[in-house]
C-alpha positions, -999 to 999 in steps of 0.1 A, spaced: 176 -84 62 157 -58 81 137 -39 52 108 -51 37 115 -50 5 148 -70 9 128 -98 25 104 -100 -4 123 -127 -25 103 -118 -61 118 -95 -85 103 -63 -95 87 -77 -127 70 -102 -107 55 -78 -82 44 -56 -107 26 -82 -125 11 -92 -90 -6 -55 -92 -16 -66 -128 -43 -95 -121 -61 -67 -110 -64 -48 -136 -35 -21 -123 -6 -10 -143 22 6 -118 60 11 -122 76 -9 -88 87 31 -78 47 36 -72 44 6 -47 52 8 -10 66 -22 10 56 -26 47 58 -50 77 21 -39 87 -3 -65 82 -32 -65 56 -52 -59 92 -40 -25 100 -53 -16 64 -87 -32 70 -90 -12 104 -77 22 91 -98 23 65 -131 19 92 -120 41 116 -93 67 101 -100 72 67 -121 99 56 -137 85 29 -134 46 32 -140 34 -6 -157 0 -17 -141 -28 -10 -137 -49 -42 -120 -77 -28 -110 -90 15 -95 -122 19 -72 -130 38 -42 -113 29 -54 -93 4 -75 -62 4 -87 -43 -27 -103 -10 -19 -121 17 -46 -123 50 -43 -106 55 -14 -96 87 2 -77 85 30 -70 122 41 -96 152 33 -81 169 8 -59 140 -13 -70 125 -39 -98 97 -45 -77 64 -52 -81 24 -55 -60 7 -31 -43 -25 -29 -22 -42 -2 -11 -78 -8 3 -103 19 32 -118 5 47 -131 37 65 -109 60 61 -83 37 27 -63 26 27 -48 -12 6 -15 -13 -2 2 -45 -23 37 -36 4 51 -13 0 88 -22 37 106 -30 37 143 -19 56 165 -43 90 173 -31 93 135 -13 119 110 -17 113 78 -34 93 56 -12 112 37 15 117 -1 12 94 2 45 104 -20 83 84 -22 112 86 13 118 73 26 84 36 28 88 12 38 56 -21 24 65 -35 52 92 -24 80 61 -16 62 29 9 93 25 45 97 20 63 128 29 96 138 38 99 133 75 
C-alpha cells in the first residue's frame, strides 16, 4: 500500500468522528491524508503561513490551529492534523473551485507549506 489513506486501517466513520472530539463536523471528502509529519505543519505555520492562527492544542502528534490563513487571499480557517501512524489526518485543506477530489495523499503530496489543493 503506497497511499496514505490505504495505510490508515480506520473506516471513514471512525476518522470522521476523530475530527468530532473537537468539536468539527466534516464529511471524510473534506479531509486530506498525507505522509508529512504533524512537524512540517508546526514549522509551516511559523515560517510560511501568512497569518499563523492560535494554536488550540500541540502535542505530540496532534496540532489544532484557529484562524489560520495560510495564503494571502484564502480564507481564515481552523486547522487540524492528526498523527495516526504513518498517516497524518488534516481537516482545513482548502479545495479550489474546479479541483479534483482530494488525493489519498503519499510522500510526494505535500499540504502543509499551502494547505491548498488545486489541479496540478
Amino acid at each position: 500500500m503506497n497511499e496514505a489513506r490505504e495505510r490508515l486501517q480506520m473506516s471513514d466513520g471512525e476518522i470522521v468522528d476523530r475530527i468530532a472530539r473537537f468539536g468539527y463536523r466534516v464529511s471524510v471528502a473534506q479531509i486530506a491524508f498525507t505522509s508529512e509529519p504533524v512537524e512540517d505543519f508546526r514549522e509551516a505555520r511559523l515560517k510560511r503561513w501568512f497569518r499563523a492562527g492560535a494554536v488550540k492544542v500541540n502535542e505530540p502528534g496532534l496540532l489544532v490551529i484557529e484562524d489560520a490563513q495560510p495564503r494571502p487571499g484564502q480564507r481564515t480557517r481552523d486547522v487540524i492534523v492528526i498523527g495516526l501512524g504513518a498517516t497524518r489526518v488534516v481537516m482545513g485543506v482548502e479545495i479550489k473551485p474546479g479541483a479534483p477530489p482530494l488525493a489519498a495523499g503519499s510522500a510526494l503530496c505535500r499540504y502543509a507549506p499551502t494547505m491548498e489543493w488545486e489541479r496540478r
